[in-house]
Structure formats: structure tokens, C-alpha cells
C-alpha positions as CSV (number, residue, x, y, z in Angstrom):
1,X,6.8,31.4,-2.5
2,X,3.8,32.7,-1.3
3,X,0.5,33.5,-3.9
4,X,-1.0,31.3,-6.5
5,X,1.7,29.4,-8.7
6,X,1.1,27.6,-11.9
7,X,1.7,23.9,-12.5
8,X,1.1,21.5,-15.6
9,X,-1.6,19.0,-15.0
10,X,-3.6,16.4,-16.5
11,X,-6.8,17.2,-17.2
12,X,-10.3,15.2,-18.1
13,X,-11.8,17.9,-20.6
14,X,-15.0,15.4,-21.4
15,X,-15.5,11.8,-21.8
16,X,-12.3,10.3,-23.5
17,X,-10.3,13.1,-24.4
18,X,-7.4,13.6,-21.9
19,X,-5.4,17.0,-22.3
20,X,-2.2,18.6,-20.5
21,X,-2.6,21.9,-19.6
22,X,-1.7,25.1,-17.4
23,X,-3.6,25.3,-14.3
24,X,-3.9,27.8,-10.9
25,X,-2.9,26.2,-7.6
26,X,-4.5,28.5,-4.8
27,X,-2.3,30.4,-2.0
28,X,-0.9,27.8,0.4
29,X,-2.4,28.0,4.0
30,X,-0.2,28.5,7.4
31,X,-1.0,24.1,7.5
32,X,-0.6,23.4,4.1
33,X,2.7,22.5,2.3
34,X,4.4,22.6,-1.5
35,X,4.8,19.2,-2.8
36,X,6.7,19.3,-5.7
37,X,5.8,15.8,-7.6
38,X,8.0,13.5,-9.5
39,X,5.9,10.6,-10.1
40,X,2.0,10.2,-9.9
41,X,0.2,6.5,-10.6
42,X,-2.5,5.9,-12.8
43,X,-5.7,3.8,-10.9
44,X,-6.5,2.1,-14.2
45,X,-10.2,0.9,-13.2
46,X,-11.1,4.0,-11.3
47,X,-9.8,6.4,-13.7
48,X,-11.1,4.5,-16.7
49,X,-14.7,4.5,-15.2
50,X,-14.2,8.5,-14.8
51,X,-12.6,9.0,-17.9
52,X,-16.1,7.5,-19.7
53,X,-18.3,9.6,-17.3
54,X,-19.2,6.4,-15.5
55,X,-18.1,6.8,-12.2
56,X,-21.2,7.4,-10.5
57,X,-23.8,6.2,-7.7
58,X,-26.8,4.7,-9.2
59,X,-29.5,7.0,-10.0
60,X,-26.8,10.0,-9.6
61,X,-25.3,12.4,-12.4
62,X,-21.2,11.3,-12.1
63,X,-19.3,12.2,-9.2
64,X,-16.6,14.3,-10.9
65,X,-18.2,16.0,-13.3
66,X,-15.4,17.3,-16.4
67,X,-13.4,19.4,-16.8
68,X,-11.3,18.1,-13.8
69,X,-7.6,17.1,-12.9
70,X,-7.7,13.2,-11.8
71,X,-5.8,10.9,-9.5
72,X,-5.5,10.3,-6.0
73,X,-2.0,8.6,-5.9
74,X,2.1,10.6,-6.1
75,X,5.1,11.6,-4.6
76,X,7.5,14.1,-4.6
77,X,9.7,16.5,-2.5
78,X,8.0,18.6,-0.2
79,X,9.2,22.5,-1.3
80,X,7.6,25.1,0.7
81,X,6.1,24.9,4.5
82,X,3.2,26.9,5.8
83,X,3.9,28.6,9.3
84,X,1.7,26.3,11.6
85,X,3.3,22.5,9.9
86,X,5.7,21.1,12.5
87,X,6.4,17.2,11.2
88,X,7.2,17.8,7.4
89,X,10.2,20.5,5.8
90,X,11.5,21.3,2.9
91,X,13.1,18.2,1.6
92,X,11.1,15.2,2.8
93,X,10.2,13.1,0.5
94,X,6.5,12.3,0.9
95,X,3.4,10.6,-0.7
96,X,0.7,12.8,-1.6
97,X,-3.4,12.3,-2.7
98,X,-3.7,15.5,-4.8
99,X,-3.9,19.4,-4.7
100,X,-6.5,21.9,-4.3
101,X,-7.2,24.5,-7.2
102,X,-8.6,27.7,-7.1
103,X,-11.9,28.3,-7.9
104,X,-11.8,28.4,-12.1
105,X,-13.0,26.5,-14.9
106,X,-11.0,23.2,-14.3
107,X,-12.5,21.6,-11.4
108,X,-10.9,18.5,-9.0
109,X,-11.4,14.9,-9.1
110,X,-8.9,14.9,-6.5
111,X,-6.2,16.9,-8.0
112,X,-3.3,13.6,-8.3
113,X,-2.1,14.2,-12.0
114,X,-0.4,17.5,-10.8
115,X,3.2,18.8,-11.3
116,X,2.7,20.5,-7.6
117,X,0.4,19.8,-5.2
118,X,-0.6,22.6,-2.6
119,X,-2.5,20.6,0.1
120,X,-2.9,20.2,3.7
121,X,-0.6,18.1,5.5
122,X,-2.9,15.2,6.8
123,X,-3.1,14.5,2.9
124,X,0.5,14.0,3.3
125,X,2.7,10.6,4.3
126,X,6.2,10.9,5.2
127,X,8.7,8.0,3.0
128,X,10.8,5.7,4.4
129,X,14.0,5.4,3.6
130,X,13.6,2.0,1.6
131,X,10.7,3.3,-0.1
132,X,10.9,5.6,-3.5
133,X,8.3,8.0,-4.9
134,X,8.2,5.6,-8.1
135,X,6.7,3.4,-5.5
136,X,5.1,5.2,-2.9
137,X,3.3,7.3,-6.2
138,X,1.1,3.8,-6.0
139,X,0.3,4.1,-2.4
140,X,-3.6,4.4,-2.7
141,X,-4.3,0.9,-4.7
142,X,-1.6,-0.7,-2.5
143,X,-3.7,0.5,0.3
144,X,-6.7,-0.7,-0.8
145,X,-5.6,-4.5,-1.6
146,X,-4.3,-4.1,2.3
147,X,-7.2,-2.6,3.2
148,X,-9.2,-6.1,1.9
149,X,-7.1,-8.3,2.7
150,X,-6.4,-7.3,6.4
151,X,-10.1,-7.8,7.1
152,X,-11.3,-11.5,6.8
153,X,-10.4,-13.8,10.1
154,X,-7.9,-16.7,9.1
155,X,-5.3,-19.0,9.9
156,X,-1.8,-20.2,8.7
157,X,-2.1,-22.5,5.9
158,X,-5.5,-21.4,5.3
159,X,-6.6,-21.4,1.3
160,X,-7.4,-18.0,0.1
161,X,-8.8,-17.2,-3.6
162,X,-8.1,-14.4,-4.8
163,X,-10.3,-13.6,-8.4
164,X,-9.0,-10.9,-10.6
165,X,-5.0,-10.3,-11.7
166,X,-5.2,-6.4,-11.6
167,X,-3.0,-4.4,-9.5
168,X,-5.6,-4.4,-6.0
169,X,-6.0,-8.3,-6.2
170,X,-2.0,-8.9,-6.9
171,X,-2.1,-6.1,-3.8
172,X,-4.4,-8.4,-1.3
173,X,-2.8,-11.4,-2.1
174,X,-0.1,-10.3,-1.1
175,X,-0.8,-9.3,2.1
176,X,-2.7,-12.2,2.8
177,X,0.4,-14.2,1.9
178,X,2.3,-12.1,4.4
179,X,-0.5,-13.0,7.1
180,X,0.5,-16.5,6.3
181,X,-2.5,-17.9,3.8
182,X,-2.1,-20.0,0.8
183,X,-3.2,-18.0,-2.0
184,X,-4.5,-18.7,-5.1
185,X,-5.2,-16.2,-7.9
186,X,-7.3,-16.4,-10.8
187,X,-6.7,-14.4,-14.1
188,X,-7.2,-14.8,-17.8
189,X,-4.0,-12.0,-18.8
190,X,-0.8,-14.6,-19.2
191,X,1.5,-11.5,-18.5
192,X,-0.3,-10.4,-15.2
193,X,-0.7,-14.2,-13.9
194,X,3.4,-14.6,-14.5
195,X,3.8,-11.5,-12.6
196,X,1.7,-12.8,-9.7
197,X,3.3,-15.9,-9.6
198,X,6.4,-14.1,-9.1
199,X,5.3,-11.3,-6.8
200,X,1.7,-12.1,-5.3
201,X,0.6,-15.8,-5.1
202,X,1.1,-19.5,-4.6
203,X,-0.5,-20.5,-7.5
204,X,-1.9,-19.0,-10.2
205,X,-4.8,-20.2,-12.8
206,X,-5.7,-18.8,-16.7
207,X,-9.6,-18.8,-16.1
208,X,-9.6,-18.7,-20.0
209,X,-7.8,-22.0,-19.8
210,X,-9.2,-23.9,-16.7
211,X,-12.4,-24.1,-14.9
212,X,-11.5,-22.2,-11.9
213,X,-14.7,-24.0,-9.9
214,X,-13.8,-27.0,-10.9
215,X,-9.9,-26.5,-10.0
216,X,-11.0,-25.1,-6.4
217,X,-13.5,-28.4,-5.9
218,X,-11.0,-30.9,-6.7
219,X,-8.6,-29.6,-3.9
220,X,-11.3,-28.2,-1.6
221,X,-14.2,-29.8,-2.1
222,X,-15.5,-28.3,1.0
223,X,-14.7,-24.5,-0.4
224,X,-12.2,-22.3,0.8
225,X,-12.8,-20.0,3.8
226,X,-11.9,-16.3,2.1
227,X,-12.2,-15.2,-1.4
228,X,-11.5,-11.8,-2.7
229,X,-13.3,-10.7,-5.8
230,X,-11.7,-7.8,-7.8
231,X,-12.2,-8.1,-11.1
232,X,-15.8,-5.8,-11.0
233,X,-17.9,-8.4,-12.6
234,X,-21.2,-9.4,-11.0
235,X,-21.1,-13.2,-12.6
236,X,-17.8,-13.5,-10.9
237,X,-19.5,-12.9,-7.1
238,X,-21.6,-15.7,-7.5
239,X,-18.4,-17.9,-8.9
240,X,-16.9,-16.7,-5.4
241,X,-19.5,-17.3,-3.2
242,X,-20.6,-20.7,-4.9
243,X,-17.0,-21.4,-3.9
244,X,-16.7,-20.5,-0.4
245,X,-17.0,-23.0,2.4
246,X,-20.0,-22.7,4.8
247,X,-19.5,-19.5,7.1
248,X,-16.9,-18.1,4.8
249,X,-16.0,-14.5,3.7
250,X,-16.2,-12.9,0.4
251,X,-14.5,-9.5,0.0
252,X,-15.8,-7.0,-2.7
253,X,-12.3,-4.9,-4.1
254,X,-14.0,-4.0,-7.4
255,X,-15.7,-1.1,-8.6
256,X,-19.7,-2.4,-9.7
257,X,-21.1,0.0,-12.0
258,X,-24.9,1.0,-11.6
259,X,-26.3,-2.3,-13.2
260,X,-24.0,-4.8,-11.7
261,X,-23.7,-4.3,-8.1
262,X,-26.6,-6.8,-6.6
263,X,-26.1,-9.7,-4.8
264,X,-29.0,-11.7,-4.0
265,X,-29.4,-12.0,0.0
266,X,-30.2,-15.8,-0.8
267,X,-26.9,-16.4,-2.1
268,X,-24.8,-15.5,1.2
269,X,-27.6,-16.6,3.4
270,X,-27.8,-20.1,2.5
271,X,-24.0,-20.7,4.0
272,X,-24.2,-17.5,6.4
273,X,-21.6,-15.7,4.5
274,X,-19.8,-13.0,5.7
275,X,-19.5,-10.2,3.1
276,X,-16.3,-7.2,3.5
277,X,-16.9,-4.1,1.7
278,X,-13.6,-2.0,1.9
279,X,-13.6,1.1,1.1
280,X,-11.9,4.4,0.5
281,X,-8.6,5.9,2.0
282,X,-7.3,6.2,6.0
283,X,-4.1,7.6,7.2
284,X,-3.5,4.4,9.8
285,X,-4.0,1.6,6.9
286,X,-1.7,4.2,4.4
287,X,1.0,3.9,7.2
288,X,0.5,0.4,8.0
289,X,0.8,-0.1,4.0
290,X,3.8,1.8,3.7
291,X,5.4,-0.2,6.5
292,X,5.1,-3.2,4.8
293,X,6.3,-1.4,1.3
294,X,9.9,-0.7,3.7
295,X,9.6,-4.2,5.1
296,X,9.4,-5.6,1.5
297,X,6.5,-7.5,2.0
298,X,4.5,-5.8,-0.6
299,X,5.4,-5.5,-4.2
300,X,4.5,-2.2,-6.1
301,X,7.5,-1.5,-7.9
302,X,8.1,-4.9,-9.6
303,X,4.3,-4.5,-11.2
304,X,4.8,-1.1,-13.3
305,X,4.8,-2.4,-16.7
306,X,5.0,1.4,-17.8
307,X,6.6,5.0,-16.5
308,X,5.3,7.7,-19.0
309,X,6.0,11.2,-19.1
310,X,3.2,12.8,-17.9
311,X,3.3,14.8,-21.8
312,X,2.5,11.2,-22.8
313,X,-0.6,11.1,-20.6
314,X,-3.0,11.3,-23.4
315,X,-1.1,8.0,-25.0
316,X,-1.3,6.2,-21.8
317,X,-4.6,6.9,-21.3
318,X,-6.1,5.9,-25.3
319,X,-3.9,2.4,-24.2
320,X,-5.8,2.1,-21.1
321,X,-8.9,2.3,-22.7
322,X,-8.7,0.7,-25.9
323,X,-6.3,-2.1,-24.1
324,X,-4.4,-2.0,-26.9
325,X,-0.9,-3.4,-25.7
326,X,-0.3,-5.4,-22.2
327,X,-0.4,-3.1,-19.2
328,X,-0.3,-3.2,-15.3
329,X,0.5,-0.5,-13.7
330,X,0.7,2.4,-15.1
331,X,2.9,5.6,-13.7
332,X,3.4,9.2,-15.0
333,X,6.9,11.4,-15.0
334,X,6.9,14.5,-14.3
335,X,10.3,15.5,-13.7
């Protein structure tokens, strides 16, 4: 179907009020493709900092400035073909980041939260078989805990802390359990922490409960040689540092709004810490991330605590930001 075709969408009218509306997808390209979506995932932090206007650099107005149609992550059937795509057809079932829109009062933030997506087919993954676009619809953030947690040099057996039980720290510690690490999360929701002791990690610890420097000291008194802070709180990098051995690696998987993103250059100097700062999506690590998805060595599925219809959007969203209920992660329906 060539020309512009309507699709439902969710849309970030102004700070806090989500809507669901009509919107205009532009004419498909001879290198785009159709992507008709079925499910599309909710990044709670990211989208919670955009949703309050927050999302921004400091010093800079907000990056997505409203109205827009959020999300990065879904997954669908692939519908329609332009002329010049040769490695996707109609049929495929594929992940996808988001669609473009034609030029009009509703603007992008990346275009996820769409019933169709018209975009170009680098945005575009092929599924494996043993993967499902429930699942794959969570490919970003599962990308992103891969992303950390592939970086830091380590060995078998090695103890690795992993600070924060949100979906991209359950994410990284799983993959650095499947690179063979002993991991340790730390968490202060009960309902998250039994999920990662089922799915994610070795051990788990209620940081409302115990002293999580004073648990790591007793059996490492030394420090450990990784820990992976995602829980977006500044007092937190100094817990992880202060609790890293000498040459040890901290990895930064939060999102630090202006205000809360310094670390003092004393702190990582004084052991010669090595600091990761992953960031952002690319097409090997998606791949390499689905792969391990098929393999079953990572677990999105199994930490969905909720599949909406995407007419519920505006429900899922007041939860999200008023935490009103226990959550994880957080998917939309649209078929």
C-alpha cells in the first residue's frame, strides 16, 4: 500500500498527560518496510524521565520536546517491502526501534508506541524462531544490560555486584552470570529481588534490610573486581566504588539527571578505577543480544509483570509514575 497510512499511537501531549491518538506515517521509501506491530515495551526510567520533561543534557532545553510518540523497543510482522529491501518480506517477524512520521504537529521521540512503523530496514532485526515479539518488543533494555555487562575484563568465579533490581541490572547480571561471574544483586523491591533470584543472580540482598557495604566486606574484604550501578542515584556510585577492590571497574547503566551525574576524579583515582559508560543502541550488540534471548541465556519474558492494551497506555503510564502497584516490566498490546 503505497502513500501515507494512518496508525494509532501513543502520544506525550505535555508533561504527564499521555493520550492515544490518530497519527500520519509518511510514504514508505524503495529501502524502507511496513512493520505491522503487536507488542511494544515500555523503558520505564527513560520514558518516565521524558514523560516529566526531564530527559535532557545539562544546561539544554529537553531532548524530545512534546507533543511526540515515545519508545524505542517492538515487534511485529513485517507487511509491506519497498523495491530496493532484499533480506526482510512480508511475513518476518522482526524487532523494530520506531517509525518515522510526516512532518505535522506530533513530533518523534523515536516513534516505538506505534501500531505501524514505516522505517528503514537497518532499524529492523530479524526473530529467531525461539524468540517472540512479546519478548523481542524488550530488545533495547536487554541490549543495554548486555551492552554493560559485556565490557568489564573478568574471570570465572569472579564476584560481581550488581546495584539496582530494575530491568537493565536484572539484564547485566545476567549476562555476566552467563560469562561465568558470581553475581550479587542489590535491591530494596521484595518482588523484583525474588524475580532476580529466580532469573538473574546468585544472591540477592534487601538494601532496606541489610547493609549492603557491610555484607560485601564480610565476604570480600578486599572488594570485588566489577560493580554495575543502575539504579540512577549519585550516593549509590560512591557505595560502588567504596566497594570495589583496587584496579576494579564500575559500570554506569543509569540515567543521571542534570544535578546528579558527578563523580569526583579523587574517588576512582585513589584505587585507579576503571569507569564503563555504555551507551545507546548497535545493530552487532542487538544481534549478539538476541542470540542469547534464542540460546535462553537471557531472561525478558519471565520479568513482564504487565501486558496492557496499548488503549490502557494512559493507566500504565499514571502507575509508572505514581508507583502505585508493583511493576517490572511493562509491555503494551496492540493487536
Amino acid at each position: 500500500m503505497r502513500g501515507t497510512r494512518k496508525s494509532q499511537a501513543i502520544v506525550f501531549g505535555e508533561p504527564n498527560r499521555v493520550e492515544v491518538q490518530e497519527i500520519t506515517l509518511p510514504e514508505m521509501s524503495a529501502e524502507d518496510l511496513v512493520v505491522s506491530v503487536e507488542y511494544s515495551s515500555i523503558s520505564i526510567g527513560t520514558e518516565r524521565w521524558c514523560l516529566m520533561g526531564k530527559l535532557h543534557e545539562p544546561g539544554q532545553p529537553p531532548s524530545t520536546p512534546f507533543p511526540y510518540v515515545p519508545g524505542y523497543q517492538a515487534a511485529g510482522v513485517v507487511v509491506e517491502v519497498g523495491e530496493k529491501v532484499t533480506d526482510f518480506a512480508p511475513g518476518d517477524r522482526v524487532f523494530s526501534q520506531g517509525t518515522r512520521l510526516v512532518d505535522g504537529a506530533v513530533g518523534v521521540g523515536w516513534g516505538g508506541h506505534s501500531r505501524f512503523h514505516v522505517t528503514h530496514q537497518a532499524n529492523v532485526h530479524k526473530l529467531p524462531d525461539a524468540v517472540s515479539t512479546h519478548e523481542a518488543s524488550g530488545l533495547v533494555l536487554a541490549q543495554v544490560g548486555y551492552n554493560g555487562a559485556r565490557r568489564p575484563w573478568l574471570n570465572r568465579g569472579d564476584a560481581v555486584l550488581v546495584i539496582g533490581d530494575g530491568l537493565v541490572g536484572q539484564y547485566a547480571a545476567q549476562v555476566f552470570r552467563h560469562r561465568g561471574a558470581h553475581v550479587i544483586l542489590s535491591g530494596h523491591h521484595p518482588y523484583r529481588l525474588a524475580l532476580a533470584a529466580r532469573y538473574s543472580a546468585d544472591e540477592v540482598v534487601d538494601s532496606h534490610e541489610v547493609d549492603i557495604t557491610a555484607f560485601i566486606r564480610a565476604r570480600h574484604p578486599n572488594g570485588v573486581p566489577v560493580v554495575a550501578e543502575s539504579a540512577s542515584k549519585n550516593e549509590l556510585i560512591r557505595t560502588a566504588i567504596n566497594l570495589l577492590e583496587y584496579d576494579g571497574q564500575l559500570v554506569l547503566l543509569g540515567y543521571y539527571p542534570e544535578g546528579e551525574c558527578m563523580i569526583d576524579i579523587h574517588w576512582i583515582r585513589l584505587c585507579e578505577t576503571t569507569v564503563h559508560c555504555p551507551n545507546s543502541i548497535e545493530y552487532t550488540r542487538m544481534a549478539n543480544t538476541l542470540n542469547l534471548l534464542a540460546q535462553g541465556a537471557m531472561h525478558v519474558r519471565e520479568l513482564v509483570t504487565h501486558t496492557i492494551p496499548y488503549e490502557e497506555a494512559p493507566l500504565a503510564y499514571q502507575m509508572i509514575l505514581e508507583k502505585a502497584s508493583d511493576f517490572l516490566g511493562v509491555v503494551l498490546k496492540w493487536q
